[in-house]
VMD Tcl script that draws the C-alpha trace (Angstrom):
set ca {
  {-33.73 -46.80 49.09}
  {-33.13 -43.12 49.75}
  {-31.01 -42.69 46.61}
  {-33.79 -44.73 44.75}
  {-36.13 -42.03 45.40}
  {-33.33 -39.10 44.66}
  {-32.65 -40.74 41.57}
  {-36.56 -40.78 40.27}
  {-37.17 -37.19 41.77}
  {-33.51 -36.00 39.44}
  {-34.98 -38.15 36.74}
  {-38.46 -36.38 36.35}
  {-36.84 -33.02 36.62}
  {-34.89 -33.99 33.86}
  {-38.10 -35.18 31.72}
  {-39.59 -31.60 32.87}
  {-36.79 -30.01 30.60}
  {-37.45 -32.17 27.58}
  {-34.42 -34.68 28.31}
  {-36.11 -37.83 26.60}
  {-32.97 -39.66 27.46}
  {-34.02 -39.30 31.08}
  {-37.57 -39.99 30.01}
  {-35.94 -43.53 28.52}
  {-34.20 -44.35 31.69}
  {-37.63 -43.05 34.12}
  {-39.26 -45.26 31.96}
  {-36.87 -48.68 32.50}
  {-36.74 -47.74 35.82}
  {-40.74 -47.36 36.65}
  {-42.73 -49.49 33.87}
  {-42.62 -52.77 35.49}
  {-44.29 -51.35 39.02}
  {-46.78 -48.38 36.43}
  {-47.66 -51.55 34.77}
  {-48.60 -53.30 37.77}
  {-50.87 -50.64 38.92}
  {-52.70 -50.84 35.55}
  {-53.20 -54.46 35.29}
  {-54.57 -55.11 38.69}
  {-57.19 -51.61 37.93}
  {-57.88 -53.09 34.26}
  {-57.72 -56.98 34.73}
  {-56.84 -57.35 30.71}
  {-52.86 -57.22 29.95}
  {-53.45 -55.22 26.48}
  {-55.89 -52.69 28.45}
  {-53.22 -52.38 31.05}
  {-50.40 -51.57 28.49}
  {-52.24 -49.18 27.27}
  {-53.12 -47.18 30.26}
  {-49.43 -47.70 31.39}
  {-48.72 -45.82 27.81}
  {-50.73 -42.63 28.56}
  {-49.41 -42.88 32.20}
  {-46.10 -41.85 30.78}
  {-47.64 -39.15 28.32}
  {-49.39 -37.55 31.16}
  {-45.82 -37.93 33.00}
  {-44.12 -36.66 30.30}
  {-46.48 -33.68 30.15}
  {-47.04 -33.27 33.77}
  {-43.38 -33.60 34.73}
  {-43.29 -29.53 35.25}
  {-45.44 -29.83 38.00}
  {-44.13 -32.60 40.04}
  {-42.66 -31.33 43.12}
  {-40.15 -32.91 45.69}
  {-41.13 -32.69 48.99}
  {-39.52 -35.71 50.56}
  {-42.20 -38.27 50.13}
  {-41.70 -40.73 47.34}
  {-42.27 -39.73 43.91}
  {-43.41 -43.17 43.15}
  {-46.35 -42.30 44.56}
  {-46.89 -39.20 42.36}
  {-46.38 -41.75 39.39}
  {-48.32 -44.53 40.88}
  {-51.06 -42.12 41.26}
  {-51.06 -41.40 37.61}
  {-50.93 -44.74 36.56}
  {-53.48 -45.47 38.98}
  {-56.35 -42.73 38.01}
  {-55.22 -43.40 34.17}
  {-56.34 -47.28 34.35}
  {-59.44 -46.20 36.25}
  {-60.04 -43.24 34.02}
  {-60.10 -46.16 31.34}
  {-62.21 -48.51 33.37}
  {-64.89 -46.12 33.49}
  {-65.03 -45.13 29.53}
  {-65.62 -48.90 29.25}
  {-68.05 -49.57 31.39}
  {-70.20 -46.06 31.09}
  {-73.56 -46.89 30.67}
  {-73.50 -50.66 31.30}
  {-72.80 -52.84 34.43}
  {-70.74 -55.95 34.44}
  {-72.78 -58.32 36.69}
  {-69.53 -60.68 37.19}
  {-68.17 -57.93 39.07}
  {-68.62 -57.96 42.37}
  {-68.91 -54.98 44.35}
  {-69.12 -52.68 41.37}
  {-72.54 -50.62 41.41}
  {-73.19 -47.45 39.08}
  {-76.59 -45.86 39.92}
  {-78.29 -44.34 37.37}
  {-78.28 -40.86 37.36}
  {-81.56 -39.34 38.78}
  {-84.08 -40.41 41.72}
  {-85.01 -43.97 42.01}
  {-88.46 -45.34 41.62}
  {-89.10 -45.03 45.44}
  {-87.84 -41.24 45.56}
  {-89.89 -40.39 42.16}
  {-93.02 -41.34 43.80}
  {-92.47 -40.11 47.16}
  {-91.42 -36.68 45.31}
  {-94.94 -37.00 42.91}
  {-96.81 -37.80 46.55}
  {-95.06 -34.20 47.66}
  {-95.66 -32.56 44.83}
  {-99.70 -33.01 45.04}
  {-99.58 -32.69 48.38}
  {-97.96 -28.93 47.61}
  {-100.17 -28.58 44.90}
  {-103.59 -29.22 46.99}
  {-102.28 -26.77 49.52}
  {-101.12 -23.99 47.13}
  {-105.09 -24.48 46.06}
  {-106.31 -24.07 49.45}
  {-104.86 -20.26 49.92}
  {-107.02 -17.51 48.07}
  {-106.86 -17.22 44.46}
  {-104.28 -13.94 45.07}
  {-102.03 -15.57 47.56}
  {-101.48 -18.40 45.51}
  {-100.97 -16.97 42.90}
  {-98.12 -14.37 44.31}
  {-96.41 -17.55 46.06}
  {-96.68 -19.87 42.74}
  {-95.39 -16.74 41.03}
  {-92.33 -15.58 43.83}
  {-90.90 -19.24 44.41}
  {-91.32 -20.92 41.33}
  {-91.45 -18.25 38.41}
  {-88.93 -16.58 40.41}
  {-90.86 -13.18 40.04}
  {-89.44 -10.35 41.66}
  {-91.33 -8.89 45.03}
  {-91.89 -5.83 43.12}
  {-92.94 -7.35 39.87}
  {-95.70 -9.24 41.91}
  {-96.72 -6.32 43.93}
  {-97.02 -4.09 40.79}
  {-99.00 -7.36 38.80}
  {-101.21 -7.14 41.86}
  {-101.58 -3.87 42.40}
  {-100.75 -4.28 46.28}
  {-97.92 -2.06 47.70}
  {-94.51 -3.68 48.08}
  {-94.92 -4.19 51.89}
  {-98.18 -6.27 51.27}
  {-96.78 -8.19 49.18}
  {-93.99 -9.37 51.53}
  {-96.81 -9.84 54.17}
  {-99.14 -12.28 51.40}
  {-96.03 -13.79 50.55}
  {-94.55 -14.69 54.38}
  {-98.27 -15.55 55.65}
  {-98.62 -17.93 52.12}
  {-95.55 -20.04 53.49}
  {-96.65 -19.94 56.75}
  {-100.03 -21.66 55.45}
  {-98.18 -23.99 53.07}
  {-95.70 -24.89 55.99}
  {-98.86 -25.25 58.20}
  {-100.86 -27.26 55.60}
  {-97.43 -29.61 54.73}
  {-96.92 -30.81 58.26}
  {-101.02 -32.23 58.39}
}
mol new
graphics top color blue
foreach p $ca { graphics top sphere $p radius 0.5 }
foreach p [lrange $ca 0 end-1] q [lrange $ca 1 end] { graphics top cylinder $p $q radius 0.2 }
display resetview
């Protein structure tokens, strides 16, 4: 078994130099198991060749950057072959669900109809107590955290040295923090 592995680690050094001979023999050698991988990712025997056949053009153009370290390179390859037929899986099934597969959720991207509304609920919430500090405060707060205005840019719009401004602005979260927990 030990030469087994030698032999596939001297083979894809060989394929990392261009020798498609050794490519050829890698290939005999490692299609049947690559294969094997693919089908039982894919299901579909024509889906599964073709993953196996861009499993060996990413080994063929990886090759370089394989690197023997004593575990099995059959893993390295089986990995390929492995995120390959996955890699495919996903590009056809992106944007649609099979429902005869078990087990196999995609979420839509984004909140769910239970987060939306408990996010709306928060954002009035927010709203009714960014209302509730004096027209100035609010105003600075509304325009520090969510314009993303500058300390200085607020203290110069409201004519309020810098310090006060830090002060309206620390005392505003304290009242929204205040007002949030009610």
């Amino acid at each position: 078994m030990n030469s087994d592995r030698e032999e596939i680690e001297r083979l894809i050094g060989q394929v990392a130099l261009g020798d498609r001979a050794a490519f050829e023999t890698l290939y005999d050698r490692v299609s049947a198991k690559l294969f094997g991988v693919c089908l039982r990712v894919l299901d579909t025997r024509a889906a599964a060749e073709d993953a196996m056949q861009d499993s060996f053009v990413k080994i063929w153009n990886s090759s370089d950057r394989y690197q023997a370290n004593g575990l099995s390179p059959m893993t390295w390859l089986i990995t390929i072959a492995r995120n390959t037929a996955i890699d495919r899986l996903r590009a056809t099934r992106k944007g649609h669900q099979d429902i005869d597969t078990p087990g196999l959720e995609l979420a839509a991207p984004g909140p769910n109809p239970e987060q939306s509304a408990v996010a709306a609920s928060e954002a009035k919430r927010l709203t009714g107590c960014l209302d509730d500090l004096e027209a100035d405060r609010g105003a600075a707060v509304r325009g520090a955290y969510l314009d993303g205005d500058s300390y200085a840019d607020l203290a110069q719009r409201f004519n309020v040295p810098l310090n006060t401004m830090r002060t309206w602005l620390r005392r505003g979260l304290m009242s929204l923090r205040e007002c949030m927990s009610a």
